[in-house]
C-alpha positions in Angstrom: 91.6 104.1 106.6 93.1 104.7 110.2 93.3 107.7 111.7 94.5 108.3 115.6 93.3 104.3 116.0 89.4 105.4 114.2 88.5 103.7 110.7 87.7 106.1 108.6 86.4 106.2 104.7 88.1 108.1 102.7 86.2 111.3 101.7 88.4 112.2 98.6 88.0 110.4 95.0 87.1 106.8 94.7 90.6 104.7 93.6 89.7 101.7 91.7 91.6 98.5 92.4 91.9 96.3 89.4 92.5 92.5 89.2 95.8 91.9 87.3 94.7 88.8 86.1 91.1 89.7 84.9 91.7 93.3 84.1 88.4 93.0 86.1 87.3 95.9 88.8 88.0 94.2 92.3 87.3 96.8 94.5 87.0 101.0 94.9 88.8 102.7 97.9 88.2 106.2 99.0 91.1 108.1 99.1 92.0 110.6 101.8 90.9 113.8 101.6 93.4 116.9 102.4 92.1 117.4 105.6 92.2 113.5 106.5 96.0 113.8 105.8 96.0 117.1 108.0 94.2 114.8 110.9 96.3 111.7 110.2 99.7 113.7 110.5 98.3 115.9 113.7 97.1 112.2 115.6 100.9 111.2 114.6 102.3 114.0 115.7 100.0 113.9 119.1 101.4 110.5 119.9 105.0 111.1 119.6 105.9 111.9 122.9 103.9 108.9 124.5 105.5 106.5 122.2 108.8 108.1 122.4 108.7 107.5 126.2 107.2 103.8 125.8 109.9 101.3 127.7 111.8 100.1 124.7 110.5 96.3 126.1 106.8 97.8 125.6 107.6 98.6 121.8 109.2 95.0 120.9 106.2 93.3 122.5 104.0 95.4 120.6 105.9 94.4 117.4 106.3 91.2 118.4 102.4 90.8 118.4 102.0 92.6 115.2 104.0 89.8 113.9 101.7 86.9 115.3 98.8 88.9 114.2 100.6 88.7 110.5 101.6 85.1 111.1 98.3 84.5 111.8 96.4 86.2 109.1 99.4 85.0 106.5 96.3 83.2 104.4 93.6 86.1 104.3 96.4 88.7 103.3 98.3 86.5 101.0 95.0 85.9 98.8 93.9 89.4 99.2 97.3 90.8 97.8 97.2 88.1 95.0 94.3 89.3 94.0 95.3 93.2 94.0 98.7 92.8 92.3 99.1 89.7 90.5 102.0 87.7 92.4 101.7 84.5 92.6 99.8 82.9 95.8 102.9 80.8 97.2 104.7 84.3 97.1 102.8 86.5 98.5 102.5 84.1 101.1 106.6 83.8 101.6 106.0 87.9 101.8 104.0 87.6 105.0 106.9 85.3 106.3 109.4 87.8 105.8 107.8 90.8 106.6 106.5 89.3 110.2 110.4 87.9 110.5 111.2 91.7 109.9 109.0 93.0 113.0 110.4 90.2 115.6 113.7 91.5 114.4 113.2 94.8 115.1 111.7 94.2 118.5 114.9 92.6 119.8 116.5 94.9 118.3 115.0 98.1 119.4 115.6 96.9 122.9 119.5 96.3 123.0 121.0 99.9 122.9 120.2 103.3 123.0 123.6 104.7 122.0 127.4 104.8 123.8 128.9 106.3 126.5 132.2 108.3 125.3 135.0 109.3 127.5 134.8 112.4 129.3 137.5 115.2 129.6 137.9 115.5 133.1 137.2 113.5 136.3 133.3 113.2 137.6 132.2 113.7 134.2 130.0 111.7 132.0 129.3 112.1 128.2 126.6 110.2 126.5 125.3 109.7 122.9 121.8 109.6 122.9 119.9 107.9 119.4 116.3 109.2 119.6 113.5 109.2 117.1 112.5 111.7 114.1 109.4 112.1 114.8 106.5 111.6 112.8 107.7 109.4 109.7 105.7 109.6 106.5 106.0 106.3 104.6 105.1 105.8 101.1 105.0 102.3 100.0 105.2 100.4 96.6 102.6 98.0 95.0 104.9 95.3 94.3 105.9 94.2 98.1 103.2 96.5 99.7 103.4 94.3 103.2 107.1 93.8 103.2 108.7 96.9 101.9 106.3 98.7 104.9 107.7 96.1 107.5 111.5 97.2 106.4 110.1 101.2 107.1 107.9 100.6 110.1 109.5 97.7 112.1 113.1 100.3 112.8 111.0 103.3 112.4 108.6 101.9 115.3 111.3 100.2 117.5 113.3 103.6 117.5 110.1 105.4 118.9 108.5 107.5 115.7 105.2 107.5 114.5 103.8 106.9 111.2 101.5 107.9 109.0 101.4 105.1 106.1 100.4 105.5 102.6 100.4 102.5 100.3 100.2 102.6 96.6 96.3 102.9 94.9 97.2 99.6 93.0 97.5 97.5 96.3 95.7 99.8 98.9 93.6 96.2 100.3 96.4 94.6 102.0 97.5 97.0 103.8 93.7 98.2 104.9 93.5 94.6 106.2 96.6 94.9 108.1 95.7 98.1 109.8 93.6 95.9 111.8 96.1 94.9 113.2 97.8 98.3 113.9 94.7 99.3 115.8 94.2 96.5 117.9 97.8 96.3 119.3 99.5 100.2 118.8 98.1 103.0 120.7 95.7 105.0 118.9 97.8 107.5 116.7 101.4 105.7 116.6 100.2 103.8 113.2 98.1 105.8 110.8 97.0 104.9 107.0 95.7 107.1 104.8 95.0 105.9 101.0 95.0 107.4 97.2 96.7 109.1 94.7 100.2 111.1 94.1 98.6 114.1 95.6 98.3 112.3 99.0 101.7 111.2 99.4 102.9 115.2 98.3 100.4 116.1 101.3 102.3 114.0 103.4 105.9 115.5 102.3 104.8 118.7 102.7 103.2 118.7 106.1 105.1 120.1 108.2 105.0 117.9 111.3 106.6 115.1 109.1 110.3 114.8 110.2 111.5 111.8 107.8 110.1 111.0 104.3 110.5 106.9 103.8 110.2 106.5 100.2 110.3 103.6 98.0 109.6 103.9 93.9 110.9 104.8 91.0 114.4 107.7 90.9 112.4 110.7 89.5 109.3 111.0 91.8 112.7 110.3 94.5 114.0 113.4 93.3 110.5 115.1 93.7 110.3 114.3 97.4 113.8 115.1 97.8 113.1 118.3 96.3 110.2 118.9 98.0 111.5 118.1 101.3 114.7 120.2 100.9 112.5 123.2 101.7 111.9 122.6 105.2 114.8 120.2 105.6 113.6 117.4 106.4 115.3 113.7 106.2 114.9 111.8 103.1 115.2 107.9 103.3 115.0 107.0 99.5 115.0 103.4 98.0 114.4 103.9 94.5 115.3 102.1 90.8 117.4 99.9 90.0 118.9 98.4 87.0 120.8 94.8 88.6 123.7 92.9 86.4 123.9 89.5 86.3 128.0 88.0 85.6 128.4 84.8 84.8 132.2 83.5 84.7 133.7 80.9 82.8 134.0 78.3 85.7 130.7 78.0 86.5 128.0 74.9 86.8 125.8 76.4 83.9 122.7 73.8 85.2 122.5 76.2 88.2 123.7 79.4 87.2 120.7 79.5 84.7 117.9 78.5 87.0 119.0 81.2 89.2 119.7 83.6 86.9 116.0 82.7 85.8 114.5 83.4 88.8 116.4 86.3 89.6 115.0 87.9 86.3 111.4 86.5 86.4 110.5 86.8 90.5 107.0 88.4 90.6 107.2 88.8 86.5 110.5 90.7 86.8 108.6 93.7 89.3 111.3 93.3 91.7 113.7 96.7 92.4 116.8 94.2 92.6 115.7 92.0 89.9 118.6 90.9 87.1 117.7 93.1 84.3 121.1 92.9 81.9 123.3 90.1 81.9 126.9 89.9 81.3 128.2 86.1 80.5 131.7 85.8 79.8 132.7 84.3 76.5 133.2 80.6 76.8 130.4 80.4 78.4 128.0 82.3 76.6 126.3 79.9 74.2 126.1 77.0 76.8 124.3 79.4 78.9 121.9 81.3 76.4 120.8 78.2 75.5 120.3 76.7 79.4 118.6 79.6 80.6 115.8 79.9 77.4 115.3 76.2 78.2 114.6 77.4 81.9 112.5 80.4 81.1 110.3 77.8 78.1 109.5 75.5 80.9 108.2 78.6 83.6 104.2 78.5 84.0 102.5 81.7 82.9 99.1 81.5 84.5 96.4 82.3 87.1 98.0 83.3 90.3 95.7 81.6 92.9 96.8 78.6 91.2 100.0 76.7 93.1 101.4 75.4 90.1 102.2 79.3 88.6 105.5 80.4 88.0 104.8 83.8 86.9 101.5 85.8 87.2 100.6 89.3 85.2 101.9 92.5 85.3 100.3 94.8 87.5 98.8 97.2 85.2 98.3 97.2 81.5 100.5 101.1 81.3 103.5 98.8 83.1 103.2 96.4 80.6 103.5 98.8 77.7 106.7 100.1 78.9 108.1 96.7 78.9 106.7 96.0 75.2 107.9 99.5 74.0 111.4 99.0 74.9 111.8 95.4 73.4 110.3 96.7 70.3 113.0 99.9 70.5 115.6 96.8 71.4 114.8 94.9 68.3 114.3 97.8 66.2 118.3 98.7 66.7 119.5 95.2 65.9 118.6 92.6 69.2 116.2 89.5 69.0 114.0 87.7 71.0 115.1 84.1 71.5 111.8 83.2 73.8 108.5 85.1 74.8 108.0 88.9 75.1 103.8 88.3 73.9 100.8 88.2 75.8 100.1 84.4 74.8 97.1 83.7 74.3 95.0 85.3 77.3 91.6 87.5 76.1 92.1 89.0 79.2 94.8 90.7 81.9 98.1 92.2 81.8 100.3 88.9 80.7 103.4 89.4 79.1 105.2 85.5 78.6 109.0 85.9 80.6 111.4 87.3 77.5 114.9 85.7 76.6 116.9 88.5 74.6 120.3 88.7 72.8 122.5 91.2 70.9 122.0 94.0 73.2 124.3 96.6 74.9 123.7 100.1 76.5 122.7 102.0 73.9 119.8 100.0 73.8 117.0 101.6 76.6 116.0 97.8 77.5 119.6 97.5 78.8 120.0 101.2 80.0 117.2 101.9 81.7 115.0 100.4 84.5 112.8 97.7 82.9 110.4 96.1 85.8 109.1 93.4 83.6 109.8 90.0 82.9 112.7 90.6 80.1 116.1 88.6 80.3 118.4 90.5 78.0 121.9 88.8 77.7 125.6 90.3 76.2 128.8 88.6 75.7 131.8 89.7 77.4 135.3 89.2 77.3 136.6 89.3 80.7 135.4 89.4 84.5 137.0 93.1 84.3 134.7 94.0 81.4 131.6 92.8 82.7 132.5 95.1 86.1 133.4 98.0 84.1 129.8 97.6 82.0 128.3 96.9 85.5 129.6 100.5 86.7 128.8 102.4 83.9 125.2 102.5 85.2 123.7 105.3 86.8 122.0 102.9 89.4 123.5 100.8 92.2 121.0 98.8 93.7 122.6 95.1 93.6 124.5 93.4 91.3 125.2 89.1 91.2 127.7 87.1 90.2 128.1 83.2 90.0 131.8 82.2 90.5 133.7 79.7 92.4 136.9 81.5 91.8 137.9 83.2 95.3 140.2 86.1 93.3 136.9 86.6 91.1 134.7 86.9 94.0 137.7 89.3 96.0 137.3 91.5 92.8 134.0 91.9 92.1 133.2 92.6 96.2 135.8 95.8 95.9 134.9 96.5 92.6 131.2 97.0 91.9 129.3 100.1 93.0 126.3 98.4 94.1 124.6 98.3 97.8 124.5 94.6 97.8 127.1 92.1 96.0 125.4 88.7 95.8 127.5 85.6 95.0 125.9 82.1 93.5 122.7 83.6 95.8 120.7 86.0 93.7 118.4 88.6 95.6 118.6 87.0 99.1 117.7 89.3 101.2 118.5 89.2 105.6 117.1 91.4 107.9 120.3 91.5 109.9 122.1 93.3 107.4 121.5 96.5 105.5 119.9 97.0 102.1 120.0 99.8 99.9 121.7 101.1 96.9 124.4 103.5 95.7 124.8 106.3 93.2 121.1 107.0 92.0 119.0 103.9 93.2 119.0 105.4 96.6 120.2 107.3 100.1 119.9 105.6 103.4 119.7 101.7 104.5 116.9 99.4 105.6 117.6 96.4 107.3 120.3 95.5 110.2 121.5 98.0 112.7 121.8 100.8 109.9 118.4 100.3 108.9 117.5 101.0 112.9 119.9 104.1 112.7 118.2 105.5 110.2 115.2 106.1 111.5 117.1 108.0 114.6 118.8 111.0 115.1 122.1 111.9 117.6 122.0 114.0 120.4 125.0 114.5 123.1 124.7 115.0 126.6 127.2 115.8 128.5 127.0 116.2 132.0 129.4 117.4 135.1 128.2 116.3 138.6 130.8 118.9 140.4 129.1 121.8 139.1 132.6 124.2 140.5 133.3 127.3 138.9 136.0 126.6 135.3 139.5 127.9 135.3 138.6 129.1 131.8 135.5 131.2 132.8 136.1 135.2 132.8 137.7 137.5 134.0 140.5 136.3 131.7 142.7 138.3 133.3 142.3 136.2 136.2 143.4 133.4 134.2 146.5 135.1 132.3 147.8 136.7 135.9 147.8 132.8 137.3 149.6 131.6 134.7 152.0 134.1 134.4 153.2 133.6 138.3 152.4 129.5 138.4 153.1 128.8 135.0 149.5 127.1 135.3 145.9 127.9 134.8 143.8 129.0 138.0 141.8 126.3 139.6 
């Protein structure tokens, strides 16, 4: 681990990393102990002020050169995430990409403003709004984008001036280990700490109490626990959590395309994606045509070893994942729906495959169209009308994202006002740009990452307000002074 720029094993219980595609052990990681937590927090806290008072230009160069070092190391980090969660090589490597994109960002960013000067109530006055950092920021990071989903907390948290103490997910710890060379060679000892293992270390970290802002990303009800949690000493919450994301496909469309990017929006990283299409809503005179285009699509995906470049899909990341997928297909076709392709392990002895799934006759009372699936299941209703496919799209309790293929401008106008959803994508599924905010509504999240929101939300507002006459105030006492004045002027002293 890192702690106050030392590497440090873990003194608490052994995690096991396993190989998604082997089942196989691939490595053990020591998890922090409570007092390593205590330490990693304290060498945060110690180096807030310092980095606080870093010249913004300081900070983007630093970021700047912890996206070479990422650039740079793209190969090494790809293959070692491949290995730890499953994704395929050729993603994986797009993640390293993205996530060093996300850093350069951030250091242009963090340089361009520090907040606004407002006008002033009198003459030789000067009001300012001042954005400064949290704090120490605790952020708790998800297996399946371990590299990227940290960039999108660290790269505003850093540029605004916080501190961090990161924990990754046991699943995926090696990645990130690997980075934090990185982090120690180019941030001052303290600014960047990681600390690995269990639940019980990420509950340390919302509970200490020199953690200002929580930066969560994972499923709604271990949200709600460190939302909870956190209500008791008030601190900020910056939550991404589920989603369930609808798919609408109208009655004008070029079914060719809609269905290979409706198949990859379902199937990226075997469907472990929090914005990936999990229900689909295809309007009537469409619906055949495109059932049949997109099982054609999913048939012809490869299912296979991830270090491979000709994969399509990899495993699952672990076998209990997996079973949650399987039980709710089997709940789905036990209440009427059927599997048109997939939904089996194949024919691997060993690893946590599960072939993409293509599946009709569903509708929400079905948990597979309900509920948050994260696997790679495709499950497809008819609908009548653009206006019932939005009302089925709201009915959710999540609002992550939402797509929709159209070329119909009054289709497009309704859907953007319409659907409760943090991102609206049209004829683009889950395209994602660091100039503009991500995040969801209702209960798959509060707060934005990405674009200038996601920089706001790592800061907080202060107001100064300064008067460089420094002369005694009509308005001070005695108020009788004041009420005598007026009654003989008609005005206030002064």
């Amino acid at each position: 681990m890192l702690i106050n720029g030392a590497v440090v094993e873990g003194t608490g219980p052994a995690v096991e990393v396993v190989n998604p595609a082997t089942e196989r052990p691939y490595a053990e990681v020591g998890s922090a102990s409570l007092a390593q937590v205590t330490d990693a927090v304290k060498a945060a806290a110690g180096a807030a002020r310092s980095w606080k008072r870093t010249p913004a230009p300081e900070r983007g160069e630093a970021l700047n050169a912890l996206a070479t070092w990422i650039t740079e190391h793209t190969e090494s980090l790809a293959t070692t995430l491949t290995q730890e969660g499953g994704k395929p090589l050729v993603e994986n490597r797009d993640e390293m990409g993205w996530s060093a994109s996300c850093f350069s960002f951030y250091a242009a960013l963090g340089r361009s403003e520090r907040g606004r000067v407002v006008p002033s109530g009198e003459a030789g006055q000067l009001s300012l709004v001042l954005k400064e950092p949290h704090g120490v920021v605790a952020a708790i990071v998800p297996w399946n984008y371990p590299i990227l989903l940290m960039a999108w907390k660290l790269a505003p948290a850093l540029a605004a001036g916080n501190t961090i103490v990161l924990k990754p997910s046991p699943y995926t710890p090696l990645s990130t280990l690997e980075l934090a060379e990185g982090f120690a060679e180019i941030f001052p000892p303290g600014v960047i700490n990681v600390v690995t293992g269990e639940a019980e270390v990420g509950a340390a970290l919302v509970e200490a109490p020199d953690v200002s802002l929580i930066a969560f990303t994972g499923s709604v009800d271990t949200g709600k626990k460190v939302m909870r949690t956190a209500s008791d000493q008030l601190k900020k919450v910056h939550l991404e959590l589920g989603g369930k994301d609808a798919f609408i496909v109208c009655d004008d469309v070029d079914i060719e395309v809609a269905a290979k990017g409706a198949v990859w929006a379902a199937y990226l990283n075997a469907g472990q994606v929090c914005t990936s299409a999990e229900r689909f809503y295809v309007l009537g005179d469409v619906y055949d045509d495109f059932v049949d285009a997109f099982t054609a699509e999913a048939q012809r995906l490869v299912v296979g070893d991830p270090m491979e470049p000709g994969t399509d899909i990899g495993p699952m990341v672990r076998g209990a994942q997996r079973d949650k997928v399987e039980a709710q297909l089997a709940a789905a076709t036990g209440s009427g729906a059927s599997i048109l392709a997939g939904g089996d392990r194949g024919a691997f002895e060993r690893g946590f495959w599960l072939k993409p799934a293509v599946v009709v006759g569903v509708d929400e009372s079905m948990e597979l169209f309900r509920e948050e699936t994260f696997g790679p299941v495709a499950p497809i209703a008819k609908v009548e009308s653009l206006q019932e496919a939005i009302g089925r799209t709201n009915s959710s309790v999540y609002g992550l994202g939402a797509n929709i293929y159209t070329q119909r401008l009054d289709y497009m106008l309704e859907a953007m006002e319409e659907i409760q959803a943090g991102t609206v994508w049209f004829n683009d599924p889950l395209t994602d740009n660091e100039a503009a905010p991500f995040g969801g509504m209702k209960s798959s999240g509060i707060g934005r990452e990405l674009g200038t929101e996601g920089l706001d939300d790592f800061r907080q507002t202060k107001h100064v307000h300064i008067d460089t006459k420094a002369d005694i105030k009509s308005w001070w006492y005695p108020y009788s002074q004041y009420a005598a004045h007026q009654s003989e002027h008609g005005t206030p002293p002064g």
